[in-house]
C-alpha positions in Angstrom: 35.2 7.1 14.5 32.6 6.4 11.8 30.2 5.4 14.3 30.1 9.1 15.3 31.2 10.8 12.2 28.0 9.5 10.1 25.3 11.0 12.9 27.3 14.4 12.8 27.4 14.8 9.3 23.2 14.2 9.2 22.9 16.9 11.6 25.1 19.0 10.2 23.6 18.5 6.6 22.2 21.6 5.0 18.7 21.3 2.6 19.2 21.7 -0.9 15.6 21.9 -1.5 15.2 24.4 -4.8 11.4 24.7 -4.4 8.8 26.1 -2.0 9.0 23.9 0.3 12.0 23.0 2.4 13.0 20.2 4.5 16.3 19.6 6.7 16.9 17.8 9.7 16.1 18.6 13.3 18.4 20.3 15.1 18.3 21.0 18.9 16.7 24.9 19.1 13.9 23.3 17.1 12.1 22.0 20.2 10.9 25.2 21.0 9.0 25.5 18.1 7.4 22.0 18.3 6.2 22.6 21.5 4.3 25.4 20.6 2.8 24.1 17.1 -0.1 22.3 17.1 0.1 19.5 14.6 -2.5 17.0 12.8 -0.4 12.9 12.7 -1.6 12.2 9.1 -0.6 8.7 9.6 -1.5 7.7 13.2 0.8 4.6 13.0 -0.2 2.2 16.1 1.4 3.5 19.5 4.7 1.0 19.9 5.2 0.5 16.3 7.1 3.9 15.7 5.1 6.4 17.0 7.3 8.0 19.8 7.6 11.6 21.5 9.6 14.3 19.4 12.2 14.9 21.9 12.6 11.0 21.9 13.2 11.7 18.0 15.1 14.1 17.9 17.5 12.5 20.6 17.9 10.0 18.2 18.1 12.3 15.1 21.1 14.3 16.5 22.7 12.3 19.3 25.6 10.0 17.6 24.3 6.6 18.7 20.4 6.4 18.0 20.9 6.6 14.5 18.1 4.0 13.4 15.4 7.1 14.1 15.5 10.4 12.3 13.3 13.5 12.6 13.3 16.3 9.6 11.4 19.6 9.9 9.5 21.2 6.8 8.6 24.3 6.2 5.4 24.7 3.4 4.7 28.4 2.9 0.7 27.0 3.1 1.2 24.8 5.7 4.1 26.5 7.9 6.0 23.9 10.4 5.6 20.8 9.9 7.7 17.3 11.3 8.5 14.2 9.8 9.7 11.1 11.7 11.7 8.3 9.9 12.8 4.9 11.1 15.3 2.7 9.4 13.3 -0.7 9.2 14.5 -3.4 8.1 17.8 -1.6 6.8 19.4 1.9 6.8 18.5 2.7 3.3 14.8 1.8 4.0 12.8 4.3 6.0 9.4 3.6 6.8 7.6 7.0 8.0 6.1 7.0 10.9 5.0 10.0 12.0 3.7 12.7 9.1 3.3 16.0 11.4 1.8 18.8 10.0 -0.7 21.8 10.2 -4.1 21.1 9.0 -5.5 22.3 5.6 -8.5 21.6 3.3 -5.4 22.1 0.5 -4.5 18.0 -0.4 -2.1 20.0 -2.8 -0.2 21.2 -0.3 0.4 17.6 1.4 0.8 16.3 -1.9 3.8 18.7 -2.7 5.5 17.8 1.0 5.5 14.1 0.3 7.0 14.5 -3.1 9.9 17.1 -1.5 10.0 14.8 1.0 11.1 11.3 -1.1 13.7 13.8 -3.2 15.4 14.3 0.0 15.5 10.4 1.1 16.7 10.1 -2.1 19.5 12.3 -1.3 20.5 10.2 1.2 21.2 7.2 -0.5 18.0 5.4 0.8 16.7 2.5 -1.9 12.8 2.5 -0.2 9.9 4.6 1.3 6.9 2.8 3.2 4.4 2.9 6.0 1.3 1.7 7.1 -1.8 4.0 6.3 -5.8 3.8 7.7 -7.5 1.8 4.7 -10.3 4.2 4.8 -8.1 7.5 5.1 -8.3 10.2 2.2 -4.1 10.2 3.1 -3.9 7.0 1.0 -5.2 8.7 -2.1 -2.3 11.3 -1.6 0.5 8.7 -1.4 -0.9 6.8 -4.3 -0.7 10.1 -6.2 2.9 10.5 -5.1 3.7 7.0 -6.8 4.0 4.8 -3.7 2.2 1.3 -4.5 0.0 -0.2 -2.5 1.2 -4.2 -1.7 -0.6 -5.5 1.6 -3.4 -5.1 3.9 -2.9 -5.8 7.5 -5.2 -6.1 10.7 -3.6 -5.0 13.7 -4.3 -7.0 17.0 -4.1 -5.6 20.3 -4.3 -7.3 23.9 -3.0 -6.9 27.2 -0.4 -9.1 28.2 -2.2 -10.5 31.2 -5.5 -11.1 29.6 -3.8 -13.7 26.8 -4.6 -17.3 27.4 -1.5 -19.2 26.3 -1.0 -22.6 25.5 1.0 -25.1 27.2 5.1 -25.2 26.8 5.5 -27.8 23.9 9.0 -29.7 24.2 9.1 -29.3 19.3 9.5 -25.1 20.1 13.0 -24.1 20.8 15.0 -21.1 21.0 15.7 -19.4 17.5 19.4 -19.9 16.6 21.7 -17.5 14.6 22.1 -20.2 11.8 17.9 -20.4 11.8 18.2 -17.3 9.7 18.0 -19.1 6.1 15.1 -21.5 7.2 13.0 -19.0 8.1 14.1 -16.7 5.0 12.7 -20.1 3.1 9.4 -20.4 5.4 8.6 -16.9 4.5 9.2 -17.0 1.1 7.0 -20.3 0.7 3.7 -18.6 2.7 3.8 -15.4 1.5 2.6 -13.8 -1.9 5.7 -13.5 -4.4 4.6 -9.7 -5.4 4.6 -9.3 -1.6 8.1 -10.6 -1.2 9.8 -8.5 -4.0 7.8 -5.2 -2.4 8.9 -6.2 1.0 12.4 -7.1 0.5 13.3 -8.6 3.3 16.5 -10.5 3.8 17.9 -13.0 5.8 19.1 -10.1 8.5 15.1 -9.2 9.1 15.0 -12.5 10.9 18.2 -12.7 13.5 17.8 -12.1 16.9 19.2 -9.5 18.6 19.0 -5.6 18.8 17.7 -3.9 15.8 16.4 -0.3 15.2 15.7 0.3 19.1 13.9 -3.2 19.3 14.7 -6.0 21.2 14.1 -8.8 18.7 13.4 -12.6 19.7 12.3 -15.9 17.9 11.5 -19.4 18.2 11.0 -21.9 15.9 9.5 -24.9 15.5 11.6 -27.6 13.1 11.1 -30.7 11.6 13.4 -32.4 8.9 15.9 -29.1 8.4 13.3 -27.2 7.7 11.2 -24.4 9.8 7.3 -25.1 9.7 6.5 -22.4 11.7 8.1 -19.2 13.3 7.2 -16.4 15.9 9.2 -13.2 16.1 8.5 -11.0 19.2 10.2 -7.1 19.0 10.2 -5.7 22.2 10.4 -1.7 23.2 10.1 -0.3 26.8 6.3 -1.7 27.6 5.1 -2.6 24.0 6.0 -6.2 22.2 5.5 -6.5 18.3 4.5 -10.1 17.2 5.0 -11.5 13.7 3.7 -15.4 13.2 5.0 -17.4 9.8 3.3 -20.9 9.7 3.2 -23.3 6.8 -0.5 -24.2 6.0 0.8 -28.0 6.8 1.5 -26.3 10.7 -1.8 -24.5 11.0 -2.6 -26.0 14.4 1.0 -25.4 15.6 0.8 -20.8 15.7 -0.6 -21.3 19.1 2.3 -23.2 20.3 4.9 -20.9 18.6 3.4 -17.7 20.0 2.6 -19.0 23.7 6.5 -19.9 24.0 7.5 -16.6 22.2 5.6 -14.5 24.2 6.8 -16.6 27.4 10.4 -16.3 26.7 9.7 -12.3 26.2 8.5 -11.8 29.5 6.1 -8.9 29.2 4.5 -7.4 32.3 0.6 -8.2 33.2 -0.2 -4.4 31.7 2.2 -4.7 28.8 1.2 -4.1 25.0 1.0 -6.7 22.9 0.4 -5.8 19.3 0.3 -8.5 16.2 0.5 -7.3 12.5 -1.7 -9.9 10.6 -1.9 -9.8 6.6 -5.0 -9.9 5.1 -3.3 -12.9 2.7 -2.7 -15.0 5.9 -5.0 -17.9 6.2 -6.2 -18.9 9.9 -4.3 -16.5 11.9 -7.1 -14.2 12.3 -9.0 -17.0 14.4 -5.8 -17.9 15.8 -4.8 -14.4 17.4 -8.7 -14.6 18.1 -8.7 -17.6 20.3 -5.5 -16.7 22.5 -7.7 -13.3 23.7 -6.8 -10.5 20.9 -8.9 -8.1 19.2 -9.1 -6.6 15.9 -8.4 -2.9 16.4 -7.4 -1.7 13.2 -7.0 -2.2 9.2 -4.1 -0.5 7.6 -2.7 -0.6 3.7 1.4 -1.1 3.6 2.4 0.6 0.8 6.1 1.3 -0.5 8.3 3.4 -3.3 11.5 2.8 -4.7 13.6 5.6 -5.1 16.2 7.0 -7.9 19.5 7.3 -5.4 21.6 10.3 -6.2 25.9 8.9 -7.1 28.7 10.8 -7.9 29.9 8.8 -11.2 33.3 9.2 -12.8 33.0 8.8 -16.2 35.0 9.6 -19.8 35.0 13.2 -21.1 32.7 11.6 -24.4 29.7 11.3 -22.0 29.5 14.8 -20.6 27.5 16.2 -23.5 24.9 13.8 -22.8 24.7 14.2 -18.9 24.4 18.1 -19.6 21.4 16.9 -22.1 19.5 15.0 -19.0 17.6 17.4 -17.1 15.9 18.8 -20.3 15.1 15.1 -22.0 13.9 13.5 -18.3 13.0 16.8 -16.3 10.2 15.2 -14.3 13.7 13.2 -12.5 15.9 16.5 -12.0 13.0 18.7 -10.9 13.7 20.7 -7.5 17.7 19.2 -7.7 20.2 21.6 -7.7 22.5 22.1 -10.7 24.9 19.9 -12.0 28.1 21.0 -11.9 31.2 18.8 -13.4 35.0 18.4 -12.2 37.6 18.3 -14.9 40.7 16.2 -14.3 43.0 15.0 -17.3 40.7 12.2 -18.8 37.4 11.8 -16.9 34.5 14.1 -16.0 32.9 13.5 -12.4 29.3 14.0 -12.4 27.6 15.3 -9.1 
């Protein structure tokens, strides 16, 4: 009963949020109210990449299977009601925001002091990362920079219709990805891709199986030679929109066309379906590659990331409790807005929580 008991203890989770503002999960009576608030999307992540209805979130934020999307609610006393939409991506204890709903104000303050509440409560949860895609000329990027998340890539976003792409013919080198493919293509993309990148992404070998992650219906194929992967194209489908992701030695240039034709084949999108591709700026020739197969450019984001301090319980000996009670006052920028320690006493150990 895990699989349900998880989910019920998120909804049933009460904030702990000392300061002004307050942030808890969704819960279902809170429709209502978002029905009737009229909300500025600070983020205005692409349609398809996680921006989805609010009853669709909070479905998933309280019903005991759709656990990979969560929806909190804030309440600023500036700003009043606000929503924030998480999706676990690539792992449960990394949530990439993708929705940042709130009231608008001249006050960047006010925002500022909802982000910060905001990453004390992830960190709450036990989550390692926060990231998300933000407009490269939005004043919003200043505000996350301010909060201490660290800009690491810029990416174009492509867009085309699925029945306007010009795709090349099948080539008999692409095949099917296979479960063992996972390590090859771990390899491919740590060889093409910018080793600050890498650390900021941390992706692991799981990023890259097929199968059904996060709500997404998640296909590959590859295309080998000599154990190794030269090139690779992911394809993450949901409902009408498909997410493409192309990793190509420089040696395989020429070869992204034949990748993506039989990736985008084998997912079978519908004539009026989305097709969106996330190209990094650091990505030689697939520009003019996503170009000449009939996308367009439709806009620039910056991917930017923080790593959080994760809140334990620690059991330690009885000689280390008058240091931990020392903490908040020699580090209080880390313990400001938690809640006060309190220790358990058994016969020979403290616990800390």
């Amino acid at each position: 009963m895990m699989w349900l008991w998880r989910p019920l203890a998120f909804w049933r989770w009460r904030s702990r949020s000392s300061g002004e503002v307050q942030i808890r999960p969704v819960r279902w009576h809170d429709v209502a109210r978002w029905m009737r608030g009229q909300h500025v999307d600070l983020l205005e992540v692409p349609h398809g990449i996680g921006n989805l209805s609010l009853w669709a979130l909070t479905l998933g934020s309280v019903w005991p299977v759709r656990r990979n999307r969560l929806l909190f609610r804030s309440e600023h006393p500036a700003l009043g009601t606000g929503w924030i939409a998480v999706q676990q991506d690539p792992r449960p204890e990394h949530w990439m925001i993708t929705q940042l709903l709130q009231p608008y104000t001249d006050d960047s303050e006010a925002y500022l002091l909802l982000i910060e509440e905001f990453l004390r409560v992830a960190g709450r949860y036990g989550v390692q990362r926060v990231h998300t895609v933000i407009p490269r000329e939005s004043p919003v990027l200043s505000l996350f920079e301010q909060a201490g998340f660290l800009p690491f890539r810029r990416i174009t976003v492509f867009a085309a219709q699925a029945g306007a792409l010009v795709l090349a013919a099948p080539s008999s080198a692409v095949r099917p990805q296979a479960v063992h493919d996972g390590w090859a293509i771990l390899r491919l993309y740590e060889r093409v891709t910018p080793r600050p990148v890498v650390y900021a992404e941390a992706r692991t070998r799981a990023s890259w199986q097929p199968g059904r992650r996060a709500g997404w219906h998640v296909r590959g194929v590859v295309l080998p030679y000599e154990h190794e992967v030269i090139a690779y194209c992911q394809v993450r489908s949901r409902a009408h929109v498909h997410v493409v992701e192309v990793l190509a030695d420089p040696s395989a240039a020429d070869t992204v066309g034949d990748v993506l034709s039989a990736a985008l084949r084998g997912a079978r999108p519908v004539p009026t379906d989305l097709v969106l591709a996330l190209v990094p700026e650091d990505a030689l020739g697939l520009p003019e590659a996503f170009r000449r197969f009939g996308f367009a450019p439709v806009d620039e984001r910056v991917w930017v990331a923080r790593y959080l301090t994760r809140m334990a319980r620690v059991r330690l000996p009885r000689a280390a409790a008058p240091v931990l009670r020392e903490l908040p006052e020699l580090v209080p920028g880390v313990f400001r807005g938690l809640p006060q320690r309190q220790f358990s006493k058994s016969r020979s150990h403290y616990t800390w929580c």
